[in-house]
C-alpha positions as CSV (number, residue, x, y, z in Angstrom):
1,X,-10.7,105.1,-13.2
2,X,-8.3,103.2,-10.9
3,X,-8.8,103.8,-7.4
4,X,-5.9,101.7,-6.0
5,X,-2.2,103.7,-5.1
6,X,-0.8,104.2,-8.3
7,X,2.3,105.5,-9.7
8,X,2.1,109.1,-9.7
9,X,3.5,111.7,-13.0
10,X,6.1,113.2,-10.6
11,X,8.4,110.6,-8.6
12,X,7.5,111.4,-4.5
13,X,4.5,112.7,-5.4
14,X,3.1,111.1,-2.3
15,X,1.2,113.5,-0.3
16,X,-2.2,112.9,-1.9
17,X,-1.1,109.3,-2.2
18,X,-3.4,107.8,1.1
19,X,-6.3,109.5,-0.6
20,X,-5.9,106.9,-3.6
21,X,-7.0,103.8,-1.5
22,X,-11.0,103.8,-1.2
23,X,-11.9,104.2,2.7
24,X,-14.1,101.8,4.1
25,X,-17.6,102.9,5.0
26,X,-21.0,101.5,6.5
27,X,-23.0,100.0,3.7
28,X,-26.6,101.2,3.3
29,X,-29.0,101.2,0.6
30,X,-30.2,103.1,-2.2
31,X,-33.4,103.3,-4.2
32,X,-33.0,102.9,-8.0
33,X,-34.5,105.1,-10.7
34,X,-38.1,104.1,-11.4
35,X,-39.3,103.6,-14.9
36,X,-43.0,102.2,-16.3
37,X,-43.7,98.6,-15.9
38,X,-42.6,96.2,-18.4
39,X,-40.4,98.7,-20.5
40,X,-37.2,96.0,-19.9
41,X,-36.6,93.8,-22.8
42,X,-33.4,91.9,-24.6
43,X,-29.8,91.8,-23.0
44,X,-28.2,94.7,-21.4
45,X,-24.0,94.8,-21.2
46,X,-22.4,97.7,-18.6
47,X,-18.8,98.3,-20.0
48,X,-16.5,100.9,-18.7
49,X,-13.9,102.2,-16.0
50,X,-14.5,103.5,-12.2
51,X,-17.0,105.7,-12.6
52,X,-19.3,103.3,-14.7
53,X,-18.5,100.6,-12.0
54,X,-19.2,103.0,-8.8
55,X,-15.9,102.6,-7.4
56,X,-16.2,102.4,-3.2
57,X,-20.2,103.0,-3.1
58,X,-21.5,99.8,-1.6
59,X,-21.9,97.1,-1.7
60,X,-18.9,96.5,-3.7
61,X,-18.6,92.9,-5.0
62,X,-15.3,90.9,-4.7
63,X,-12.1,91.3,-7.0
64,X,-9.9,94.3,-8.0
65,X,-12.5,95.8,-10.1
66,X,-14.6,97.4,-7.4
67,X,-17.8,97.1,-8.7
68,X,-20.9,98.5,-6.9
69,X,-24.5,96.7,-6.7
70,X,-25.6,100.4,-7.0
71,X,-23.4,101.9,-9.4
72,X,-25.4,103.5,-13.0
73,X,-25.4,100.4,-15.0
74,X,-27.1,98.4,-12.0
75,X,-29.5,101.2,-11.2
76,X,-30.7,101.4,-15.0
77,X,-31.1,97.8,-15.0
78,X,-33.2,97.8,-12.3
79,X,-35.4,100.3,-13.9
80,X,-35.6,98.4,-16.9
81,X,-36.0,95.1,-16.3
82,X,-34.0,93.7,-19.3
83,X,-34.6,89.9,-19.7
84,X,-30.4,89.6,-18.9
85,X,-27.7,92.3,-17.4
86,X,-24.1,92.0,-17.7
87,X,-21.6,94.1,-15.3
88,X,-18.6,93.9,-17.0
89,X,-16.6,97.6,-15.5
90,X,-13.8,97.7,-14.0
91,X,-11.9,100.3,-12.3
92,X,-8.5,100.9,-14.1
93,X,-9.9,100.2,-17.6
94,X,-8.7,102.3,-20.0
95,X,-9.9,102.3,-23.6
96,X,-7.8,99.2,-24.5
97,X,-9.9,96.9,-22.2
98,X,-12.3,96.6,-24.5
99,X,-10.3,94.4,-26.4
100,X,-7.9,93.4,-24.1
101,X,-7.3,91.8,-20.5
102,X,-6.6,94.6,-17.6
103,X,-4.1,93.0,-15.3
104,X,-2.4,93.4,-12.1
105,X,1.3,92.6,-11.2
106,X,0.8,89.8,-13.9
107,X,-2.9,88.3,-12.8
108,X,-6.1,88.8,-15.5
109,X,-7.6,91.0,-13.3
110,X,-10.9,91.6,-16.1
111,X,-10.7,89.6,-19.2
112,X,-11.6,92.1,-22.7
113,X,-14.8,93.9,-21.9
114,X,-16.3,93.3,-25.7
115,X,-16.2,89.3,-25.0
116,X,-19.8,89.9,-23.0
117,X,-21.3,91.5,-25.8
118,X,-23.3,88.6,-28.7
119,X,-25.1,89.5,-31.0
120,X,-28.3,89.6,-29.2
121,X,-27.4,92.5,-26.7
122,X,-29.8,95.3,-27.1
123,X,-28.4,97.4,-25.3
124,X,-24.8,98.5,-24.0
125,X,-23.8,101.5,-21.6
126,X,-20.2,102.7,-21.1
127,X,-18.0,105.6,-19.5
128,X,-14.4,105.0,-20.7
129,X,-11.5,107.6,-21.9
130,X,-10.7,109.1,-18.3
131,X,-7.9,106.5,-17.5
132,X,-6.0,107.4,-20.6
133,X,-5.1,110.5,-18.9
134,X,-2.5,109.4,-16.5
135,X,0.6,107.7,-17.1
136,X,-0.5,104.9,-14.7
137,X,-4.3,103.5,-13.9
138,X,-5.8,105.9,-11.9
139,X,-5.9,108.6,-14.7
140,X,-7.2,111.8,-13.8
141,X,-6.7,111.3,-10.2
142,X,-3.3,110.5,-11.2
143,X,-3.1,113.9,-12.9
144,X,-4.6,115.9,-9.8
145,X,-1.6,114.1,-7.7
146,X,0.9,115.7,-9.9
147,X,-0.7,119.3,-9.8
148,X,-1.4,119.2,-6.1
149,X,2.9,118.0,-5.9
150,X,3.2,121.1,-8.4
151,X,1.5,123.5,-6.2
152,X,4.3,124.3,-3.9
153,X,6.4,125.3,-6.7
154,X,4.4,128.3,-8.1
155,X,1.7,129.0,-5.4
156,X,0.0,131.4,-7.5
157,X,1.0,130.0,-11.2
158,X,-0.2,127.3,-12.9
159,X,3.1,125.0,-12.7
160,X,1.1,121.9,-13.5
161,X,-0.3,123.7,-16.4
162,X,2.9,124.4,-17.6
163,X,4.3,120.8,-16.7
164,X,1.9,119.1,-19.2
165,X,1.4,121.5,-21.9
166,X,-0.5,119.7,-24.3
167,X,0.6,116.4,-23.5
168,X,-3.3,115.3,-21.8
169,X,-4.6,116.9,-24.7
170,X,-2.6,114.3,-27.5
171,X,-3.4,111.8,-24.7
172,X,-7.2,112.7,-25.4
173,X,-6.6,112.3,-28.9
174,X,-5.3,109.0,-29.1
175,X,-7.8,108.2,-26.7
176,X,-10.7,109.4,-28.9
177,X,-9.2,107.5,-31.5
178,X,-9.4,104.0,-29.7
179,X,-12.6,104.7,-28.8
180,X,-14.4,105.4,-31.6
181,X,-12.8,102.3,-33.2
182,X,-13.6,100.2,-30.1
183,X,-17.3,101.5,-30.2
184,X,-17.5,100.3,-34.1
185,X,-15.9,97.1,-33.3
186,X,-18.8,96.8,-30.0
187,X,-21.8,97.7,-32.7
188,X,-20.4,94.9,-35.5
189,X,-20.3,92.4,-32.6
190,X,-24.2,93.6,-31.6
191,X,-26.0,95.2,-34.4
192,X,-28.7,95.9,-33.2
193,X,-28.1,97.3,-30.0
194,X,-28.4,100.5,-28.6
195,X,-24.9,102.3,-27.7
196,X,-25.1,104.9,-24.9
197,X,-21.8,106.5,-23.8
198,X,-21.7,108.3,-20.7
199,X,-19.3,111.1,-20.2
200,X,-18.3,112.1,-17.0
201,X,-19.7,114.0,-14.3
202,X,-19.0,117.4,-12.8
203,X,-15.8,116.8,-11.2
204,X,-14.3,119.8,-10.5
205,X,-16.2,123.4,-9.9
206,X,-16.7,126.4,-12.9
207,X,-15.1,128.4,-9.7
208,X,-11.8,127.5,-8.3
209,X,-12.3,129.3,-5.5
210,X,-14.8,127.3,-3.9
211,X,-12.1,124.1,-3.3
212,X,-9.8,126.8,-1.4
213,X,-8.6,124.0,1.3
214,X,-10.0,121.2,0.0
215,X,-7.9,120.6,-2.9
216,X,-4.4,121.1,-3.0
217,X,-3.7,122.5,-6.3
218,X,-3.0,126.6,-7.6
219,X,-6.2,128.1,-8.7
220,X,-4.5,128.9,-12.2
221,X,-4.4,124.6,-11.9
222,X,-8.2,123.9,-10.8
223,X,-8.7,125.8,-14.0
224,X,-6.8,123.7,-16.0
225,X,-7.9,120.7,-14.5
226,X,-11.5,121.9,-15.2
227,X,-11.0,122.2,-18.9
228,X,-9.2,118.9,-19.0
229,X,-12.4,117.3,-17.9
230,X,-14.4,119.3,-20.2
231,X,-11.9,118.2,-23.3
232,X,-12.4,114.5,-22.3
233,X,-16.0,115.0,-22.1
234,X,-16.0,116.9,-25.9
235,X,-13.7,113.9,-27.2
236,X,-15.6,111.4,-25.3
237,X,-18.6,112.7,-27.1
238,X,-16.9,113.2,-30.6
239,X,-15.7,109.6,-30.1
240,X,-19.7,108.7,-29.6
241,X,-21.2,111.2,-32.9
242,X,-18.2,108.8,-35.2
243,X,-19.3,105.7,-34.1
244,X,-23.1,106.5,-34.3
245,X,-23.8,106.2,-30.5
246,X,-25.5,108.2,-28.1
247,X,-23.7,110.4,-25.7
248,X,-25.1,111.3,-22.6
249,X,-24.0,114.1,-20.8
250,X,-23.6,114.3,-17.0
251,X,-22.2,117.4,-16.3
252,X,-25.2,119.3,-16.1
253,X,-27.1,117.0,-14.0
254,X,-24.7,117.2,-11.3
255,X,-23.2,120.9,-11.4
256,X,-23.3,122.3,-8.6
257,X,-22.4,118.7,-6.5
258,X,-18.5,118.8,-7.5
259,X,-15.7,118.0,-5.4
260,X,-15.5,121.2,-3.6
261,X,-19.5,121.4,-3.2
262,X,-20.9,121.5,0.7
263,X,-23.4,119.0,-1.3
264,X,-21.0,116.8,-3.0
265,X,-22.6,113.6,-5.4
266,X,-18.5,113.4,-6.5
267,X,-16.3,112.8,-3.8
268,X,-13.1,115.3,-3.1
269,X,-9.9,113.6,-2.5
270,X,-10.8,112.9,0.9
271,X,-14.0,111.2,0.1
272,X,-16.6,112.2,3.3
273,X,-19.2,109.3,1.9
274,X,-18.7,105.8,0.1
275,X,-16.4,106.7,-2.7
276,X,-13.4,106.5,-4.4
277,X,-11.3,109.8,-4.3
278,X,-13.0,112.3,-7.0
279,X,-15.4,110.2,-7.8
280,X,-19.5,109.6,-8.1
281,X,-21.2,108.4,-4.2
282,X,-23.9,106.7,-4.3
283,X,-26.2,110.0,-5.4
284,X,-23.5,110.7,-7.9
285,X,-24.6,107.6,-9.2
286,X,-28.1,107.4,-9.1
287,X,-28.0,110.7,-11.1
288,X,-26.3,109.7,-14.0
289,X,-28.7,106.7,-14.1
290,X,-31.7,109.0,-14.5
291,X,-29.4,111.0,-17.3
292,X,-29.3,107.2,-19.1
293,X,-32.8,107.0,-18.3
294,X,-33.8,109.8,-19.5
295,X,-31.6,109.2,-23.0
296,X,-33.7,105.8,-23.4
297,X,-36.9,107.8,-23.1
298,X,-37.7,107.0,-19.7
């Protein structure tokens, strides 16, 4: 996802809005994943949005997509060796930038993610489907701006709950949709490669209670928010089983490290550690890494 200041659902919706620029931390390093000697082989392609390119965890590299050296894709990489890695996330991608150029106030800001994938690729990782959420590029975190405006509106409702209805959910759909044909179109350019989608992590806690003043949003919305995420993950998923890829799941592996958690590998919306706003650090990273890892049999 996005993790520049956006446009939010509700005009004014502001007071989350500082949260939406990444803050600036010390960078320091992190060990990859280790895997058996010589198990890297052919070309590997990284494709996705802000949480496949490890938004704010350093060291970011230059350019509006604010990729990290140690977000998943690199950390796998490093484990395996391949004989050629391509990074091509970029926060803000939605499921159209695999076929088309994201841009920014009119400048190409990541040309169409499927143009690093040949026909020799073996093997391809993305996380994509989160930005299609919100009505402008930070998605989700666009969503959680508009229930945290809500809040004040129904303190013990769910008013964002009631603003949306099931408008994310026919958002998920078409989302779903695009994706599953952008994951056939990524296995006709690269046969024989191996697909691994990678849903997202545990964003948000099982119990709304435990982000009492740390998220601004009605308990009745941290719920709603919570199954949000858990439909994009089932869609993301569904989108994978069509296509015949492999989905990976990373909400188990990092429950209990939410948001809200004392022991957070996702960021709240005043990220503590390198990371954008709701968003994998650099553990948060490393841990989906050893989910991909483990998918590949390692």
């Amino acid at each position: 996802m996005r993790v520049r200041r956006g446009a939010s659902v509700l005009t004014g919706a502001t007071l989350l809005a500082s949260a939406l620029t990444v803050a600036t931390f010390p960078a320091s390093a992190h060990a990859a994943p280790s895997a058996p000697a010589g198990t890297g082989s052919g070309k590997y392609v990284a494709l996705g949005d802000s949480y496949a390119a490890g938004a704010g965890v350093p060291g970011q590299s230059a350019g509006l997509c604010l990729r990290s050296d140690h977000n998943y894709g690199h950390l796998v990489a490093a484990a395996l060796a391949p004989s050629a890695y391509t990074d091509k996330t970029c926060a803000g991608a939605k499921v159209s930038a695999l076929t088309t150029s994201q841009t920014d106030a009119g400048m190409v800001v990541n040309g169409p993610q499927l143009d690093a994938v040949t026909s020799d690729t073996s093997l391809i990782t993305l996380t994509l489907g989160g930005n299609n959420l919100g009505t402008s590029d930070v998605g989700f975190v666009d969503v959680v701006v508009a229930c945290s405006a809500l809040s004040v509106t129904n303190p013990f409702g769910a008013p964002c709950r009631d603003f949306y209805g099931d408008t994310l959910s026919k958002r998920l759909d078409s989302a779903t949709a695009q994706l599953t044909d952008g994951l056939r179109k990524l296995s006709a350019k690269a046969p024989k490669a191996k697909v691994v989608v990678v849903g997202y992590p545990s964003v948000l806690p099982e119990d709304p209670k435990t982000c009492f003043g740390k998220l601004p949003a009605t308990s009745g919305d941290l719920r709603f928010l919570r199954s949000v995420m858990d439909e994009l993950n089932e869609k993301v998923a569904k989108a994978a089983g069509a296509a015949g890829a492999t989905y990976v799941d990373t909400v188990g592996p990092t429950r209990g490290h939410d948001s809200c958690s004392s022991n957070r590998w996702i960021e709240g919306i005043l990220p503590t550690s390198p990371a954008a706003p709701l968003h994998p650090n650099a553990t948060g990273e490393r841990v989906m890494a050893e989910a991909v890892l483990r998918a590949l049999g390692h």
